[in-house]
N, C-alpha and C positions, 0 to 999 in steps of 0.2 A: 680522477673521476670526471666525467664530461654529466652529469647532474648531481646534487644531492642526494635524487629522490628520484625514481620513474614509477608511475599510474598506470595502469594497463588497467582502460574500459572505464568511459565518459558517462557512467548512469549520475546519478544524486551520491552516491557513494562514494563514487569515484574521484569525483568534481571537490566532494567533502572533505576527503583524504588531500587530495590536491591543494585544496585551502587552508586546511589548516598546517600542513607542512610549511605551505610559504610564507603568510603570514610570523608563521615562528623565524624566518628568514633563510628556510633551505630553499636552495637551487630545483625546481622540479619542471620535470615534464612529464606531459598526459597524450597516451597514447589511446586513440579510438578507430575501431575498426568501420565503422559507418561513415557516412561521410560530414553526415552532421551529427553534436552532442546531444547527450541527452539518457541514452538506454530507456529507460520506463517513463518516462517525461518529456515526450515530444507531441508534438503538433503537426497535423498534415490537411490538406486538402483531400479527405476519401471518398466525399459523395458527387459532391459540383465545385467549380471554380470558383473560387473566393468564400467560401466554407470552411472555418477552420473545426477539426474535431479532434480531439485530444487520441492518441495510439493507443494508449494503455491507461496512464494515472490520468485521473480526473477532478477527482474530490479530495483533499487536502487538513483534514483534522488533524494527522500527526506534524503535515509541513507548517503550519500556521502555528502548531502549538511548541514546536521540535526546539530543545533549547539552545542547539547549535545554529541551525538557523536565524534564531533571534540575537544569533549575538551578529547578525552581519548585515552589513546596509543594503538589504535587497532591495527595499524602496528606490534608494538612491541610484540604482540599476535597474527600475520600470516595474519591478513586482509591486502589485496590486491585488490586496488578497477580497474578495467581493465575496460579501456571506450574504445569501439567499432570507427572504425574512422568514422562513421555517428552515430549519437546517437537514431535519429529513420527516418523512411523511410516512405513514406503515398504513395501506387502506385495507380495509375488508370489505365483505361483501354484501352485508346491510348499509353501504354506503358513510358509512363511518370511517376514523381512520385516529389511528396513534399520531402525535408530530410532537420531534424531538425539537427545544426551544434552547436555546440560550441558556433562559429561565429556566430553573428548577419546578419555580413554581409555575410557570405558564405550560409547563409540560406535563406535571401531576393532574392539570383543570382535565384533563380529556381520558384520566386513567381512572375516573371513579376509589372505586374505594382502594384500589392500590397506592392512590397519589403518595398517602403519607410514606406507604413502605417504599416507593423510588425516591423520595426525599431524604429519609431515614440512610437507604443504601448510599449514595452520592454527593449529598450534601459534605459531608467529613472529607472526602475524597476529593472533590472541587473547591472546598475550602483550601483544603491543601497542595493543590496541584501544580502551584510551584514549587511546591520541594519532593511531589512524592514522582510527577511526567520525569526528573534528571534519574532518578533511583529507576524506574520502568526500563527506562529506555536507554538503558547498560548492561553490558556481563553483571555476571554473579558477583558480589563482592561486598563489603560491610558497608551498611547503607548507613548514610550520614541523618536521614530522617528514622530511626527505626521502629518508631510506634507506629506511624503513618505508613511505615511500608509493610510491616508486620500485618497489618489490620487489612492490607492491601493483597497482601498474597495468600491469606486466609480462604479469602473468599476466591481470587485468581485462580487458585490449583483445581476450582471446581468444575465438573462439567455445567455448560450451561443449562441444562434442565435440571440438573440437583441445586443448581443454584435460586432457578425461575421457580420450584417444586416449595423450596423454604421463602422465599419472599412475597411472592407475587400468587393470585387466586384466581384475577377477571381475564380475559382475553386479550384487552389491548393491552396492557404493560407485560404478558407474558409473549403474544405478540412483535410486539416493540425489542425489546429484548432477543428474544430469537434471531430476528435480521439483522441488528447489529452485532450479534454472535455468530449469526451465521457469513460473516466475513473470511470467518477462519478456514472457508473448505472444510471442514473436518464433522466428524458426527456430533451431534450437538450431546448427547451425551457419552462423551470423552471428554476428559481432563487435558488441557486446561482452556475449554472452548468458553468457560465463562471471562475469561482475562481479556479475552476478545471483545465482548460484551461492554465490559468494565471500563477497559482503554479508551475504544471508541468513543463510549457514552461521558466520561469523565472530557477527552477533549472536545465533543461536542459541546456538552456544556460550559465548559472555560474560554472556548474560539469559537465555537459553530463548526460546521460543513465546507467550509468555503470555495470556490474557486479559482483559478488565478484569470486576472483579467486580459482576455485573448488568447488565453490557453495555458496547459502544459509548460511550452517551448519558452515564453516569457520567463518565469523560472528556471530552466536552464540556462538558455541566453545570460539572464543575469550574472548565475552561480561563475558560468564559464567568463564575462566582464571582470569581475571582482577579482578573479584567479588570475588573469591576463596583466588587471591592476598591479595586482603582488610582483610583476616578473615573470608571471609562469608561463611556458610557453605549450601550444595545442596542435597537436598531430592527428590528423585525422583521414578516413582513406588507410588504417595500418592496421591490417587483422598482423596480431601474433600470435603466432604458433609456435616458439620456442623463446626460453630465456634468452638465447645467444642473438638473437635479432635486437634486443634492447640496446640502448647505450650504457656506459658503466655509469655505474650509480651504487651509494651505499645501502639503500634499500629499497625493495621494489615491493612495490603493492598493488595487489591483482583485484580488480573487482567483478570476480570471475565467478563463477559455480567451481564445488568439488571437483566437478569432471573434467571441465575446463583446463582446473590449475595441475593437474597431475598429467595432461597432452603437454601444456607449454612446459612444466616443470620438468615428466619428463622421470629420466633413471635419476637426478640427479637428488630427488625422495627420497626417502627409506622405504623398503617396500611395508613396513608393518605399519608407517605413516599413510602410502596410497592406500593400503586396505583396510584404512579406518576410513577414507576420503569416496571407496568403492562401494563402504555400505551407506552411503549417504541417501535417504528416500528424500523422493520428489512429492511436491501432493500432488491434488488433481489440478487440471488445467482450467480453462476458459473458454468458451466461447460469444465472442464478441460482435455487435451488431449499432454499429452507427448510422442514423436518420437524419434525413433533411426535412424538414415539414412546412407544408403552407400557414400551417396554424399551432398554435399551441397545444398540447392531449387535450383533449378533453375529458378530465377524470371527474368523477359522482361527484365526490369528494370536494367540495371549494377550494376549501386549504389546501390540496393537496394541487392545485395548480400554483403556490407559491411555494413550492419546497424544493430544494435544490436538488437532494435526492431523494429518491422511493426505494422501498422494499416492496416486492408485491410474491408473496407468496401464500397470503392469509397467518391463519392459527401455529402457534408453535408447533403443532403436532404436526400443520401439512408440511412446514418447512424443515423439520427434523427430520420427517421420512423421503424427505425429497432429495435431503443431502445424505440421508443412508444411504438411500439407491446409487448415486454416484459412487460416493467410497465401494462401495461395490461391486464396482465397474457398470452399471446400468444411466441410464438415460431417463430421468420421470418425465412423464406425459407432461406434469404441471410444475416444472423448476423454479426453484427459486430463483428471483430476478433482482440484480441490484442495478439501477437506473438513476440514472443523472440530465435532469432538462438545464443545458449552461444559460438558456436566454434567457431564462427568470431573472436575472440580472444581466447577464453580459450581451450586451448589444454590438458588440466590435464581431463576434465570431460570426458574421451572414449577413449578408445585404440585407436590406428592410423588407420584413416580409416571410424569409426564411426562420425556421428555428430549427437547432440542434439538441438531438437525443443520441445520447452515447449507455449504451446497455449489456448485460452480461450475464452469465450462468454458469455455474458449475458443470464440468463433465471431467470423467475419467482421463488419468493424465494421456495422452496422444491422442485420443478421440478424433475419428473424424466423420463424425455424426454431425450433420447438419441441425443445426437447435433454431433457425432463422424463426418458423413457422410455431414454434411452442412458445420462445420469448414473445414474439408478436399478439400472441394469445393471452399469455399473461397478463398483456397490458391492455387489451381488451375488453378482458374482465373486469379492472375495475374504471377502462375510462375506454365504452363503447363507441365508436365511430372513431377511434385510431388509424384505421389502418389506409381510413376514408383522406388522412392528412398527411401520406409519407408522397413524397415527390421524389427521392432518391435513398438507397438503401449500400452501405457495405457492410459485409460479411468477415470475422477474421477468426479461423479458424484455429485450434492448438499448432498445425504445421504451420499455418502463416506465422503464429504469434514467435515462436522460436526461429523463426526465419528473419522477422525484423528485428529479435534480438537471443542471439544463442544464451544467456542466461534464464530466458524461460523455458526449459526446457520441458517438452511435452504440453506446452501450455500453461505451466506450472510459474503463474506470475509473483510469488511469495519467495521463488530462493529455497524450496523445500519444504517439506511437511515442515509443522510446528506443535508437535507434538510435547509430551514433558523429555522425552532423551535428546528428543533433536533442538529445546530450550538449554536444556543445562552441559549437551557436545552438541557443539553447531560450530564447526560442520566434524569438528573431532573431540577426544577427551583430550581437552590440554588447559591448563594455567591460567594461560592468556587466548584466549579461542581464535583469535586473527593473528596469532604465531604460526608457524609451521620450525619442524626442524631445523631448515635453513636460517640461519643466524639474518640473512639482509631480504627474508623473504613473509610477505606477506598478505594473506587475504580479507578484503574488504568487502566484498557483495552480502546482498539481504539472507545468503547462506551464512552468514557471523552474527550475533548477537546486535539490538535485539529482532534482529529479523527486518519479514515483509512491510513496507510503507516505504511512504517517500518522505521522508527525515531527515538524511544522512548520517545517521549518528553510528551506522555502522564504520562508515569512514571517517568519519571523527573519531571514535575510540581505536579503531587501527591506526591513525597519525598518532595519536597520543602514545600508546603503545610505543610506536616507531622511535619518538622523542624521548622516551624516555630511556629506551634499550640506550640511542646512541649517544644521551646527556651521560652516560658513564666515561 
């Protein structure tokens, strides 16, 4: 065998897989098709020179909370996790606004009379959230906390408005709510859009929002240092397209999409294996809008110029029906927007003077509808004279997004719906969900358990996996 172990596809998963194989002191190598790592977690110059604005990930509440991450010297490799002093901002249109704090309780001050019920809900949850984020954010399997997690999927399996409908009464905590539900793409009432809700708000509240200091890329960078440290060695420049291009190795791990691993895989499948991997849905895509600006937004809102991100979609109601229309395959006039200001804190991404807004919306997966002038509006709405502050503007489309990285396929930056079938077979019905047939073969992308974010823990439980097939 000329490795232990081959990696096919440099995202956070991949890089994750790759570390923790070596570490355990297998031989690996990581192949990447681009030319630099990264997949979902890079940084580029897209508006002016010496402007850094993140591709895709931007906002980091699973990375900062992820427990595989923490067990690893990111620090000691340049990651800088920088939390905003509001972690996120939900404004409405009486110039009021939700913001999600740290604090439990500095979060309930702005919820009236729902404070106590998002205390009530969370509190048990953030109490526990070192034992209950390792049980979350794993396959299916007998959970080592099981009251805490019990009490946790209760509520999880629910659609977010059957959940927002039983706790919440006033506007801004059902507000509040909704936008960090409405992370999932998906119709807010479906099951299980409140787990979306939950996760989110639980690791906000234990880490915050945060960002990495100078970008994305700095996290990568590091992941890829650390891995380098172990031995490991990095190919990059290598799209593969078939097994037979790899070097020999006892196991390979793909951190691919379904559709991906059945062209490189190939006849060498079962076909009743590819036509579990054929029915694999994608959800909807993205379309994406990164800003340079002379000045800061100017939102109504005070607070809501120190928030690291925003939701601007108003009331649960507009932003439910705004992600019906999508699922739908439509386009609403007034999309829900999830937006990220990094200068609130981070000074390194822009000369003096510049600031950087990285923004996005839901649309049907391939879309290519221009959403440039609806997002813009959005933000208009609640912080007038925006548009008076953009010096430079890029545009990234579903076809660009899958073009800078074929795992997003259609736009589809999650790895596939994340619905209840495609939670418990993701991406097949099998055992161990990052198995396949093949004895030395295996997939690790945000299509495996537990899914979309930048965590890695999807490639952390496919090495584990890996480790433990060949400790026999």
């Amino acid at each position: 065998m000329d490795f232990d172990a081959v990696v096919v596809g440099a995202g956070p998963n991949g890089l994750a897989a790759a570390i923790e194989l070596a570490r355990n002191g297998w031989s690996v190598c990581l192949f990447e098709a681009a030319q630099t790592i990264g997949g979902g977690a890079r940084s580029a110059e897209l508006t002016l020179p010496g402007v850094s604005h993140d591709v895709c990930a931007a906002v980091f509440p699973l990375g900062a909370a992820s427990p595989f991450f923490n067990e690893l010297p990111l620090a000691s490799y340049g990651v800088e996790w920088l939390a905003p002093p509001i972690s996120l901002a939900h404004p409405f249109d009486d110039g009021t606004a939700a913001l999600l704090h740290r604090s439990i309780e500095r979060t309930c001050d702005a919820l009236g009379g729902d404070g106590r019920a998002w205390a009530r809900l969370f509190s048990p949850f953030v109490n526990h959230a070192d034992q209950l984020l390792p049980e979350i954010l794993a396959p299916l399997h007998l959970p080592r906390s099981p009251l805490i997690t019990a009490r946790f999927s209760v509520k999880a399996l629910q659609s977010a408005s059957g959940l927002a409908d039983r706790h919440f009464s006033g506007v801004n905590a059902r507000g509040l709510f909704a936008g960090i539900a409405g992370h999932s793409g998906m119709r807010l009432d479906r099951s299980p859009t409140a787990a979306f809700g939950l996760l989110l708000a639980i690791a906000g509240h234990r880490v915050g929002w945060p960002f990495v200091k100078g970008g994305a890329q700095k996290l990568t960078d590091a992941l890829g240092a650390y891995f380098q440290s172990l031995g490991g060695q990095i190919v990059t420049g290598a799209r593969i397209s078939s097994l037979k291009e790899l070097p020999a190795a006892r196991a390979v791990i793909c951190d691919v999409t379904p559709r991906q691993l059945t062209a490189i895989a190939g006849d060498e499948l079962p076909r009743s294996y590819q036509r579990q991997l054929h029915r694999f849905r994608h959800g909807n895509g993205v379309f994406k809008v990164d800003w340079a600006l002379r000045q800061p937004i100017p939102w109504k809102m005070a607070d809501c110029r120190r928030a690291g991100t925003l939701h601007l979609g108003g009331s649960f109601e507009e932003i439910a029906a705004g992600e019906a229309i999508v699922v739908n395959g439509g386009h609403p006039e007034h999309p829900f927007v999830i937006l990220a200001q990094q200068s609130v804190v981070d000074e390194t991404r822009a000369p003096e003077g510049i600031h950087t807004v990285w923004a996005y919306c839901h649309v049907p997966n391939g879309s290519t509808v221009d959403m440039t002038d609806r997002i813009a509006a959005q933000i208009e709405r609640f912080a007038p004279g925006f548009r008076d502050c953009i010096i430079a503007e890029h545009k990234t489309s579903t076809a660009q997004l899958e073009s800078y990285n074929a795992n997003y396929i259609g736009g589809d930056i999650s790895g596939g719906l994340q619905n209840i079938g495609q939670i418990i077979a993701r991406p097949a019905w099998r055992w161990i969900p990052c198995s396949t047939p093949l004895r030395n073969l295996y997939i690790c992308s945000s299509s495996t358990p537990p899914g979309g974010g930048v965590h890695g823990m999807c490639g952390y439980h496919a090495a584990r996996a890996v480790l433990k097939r060949f400790s026999v």
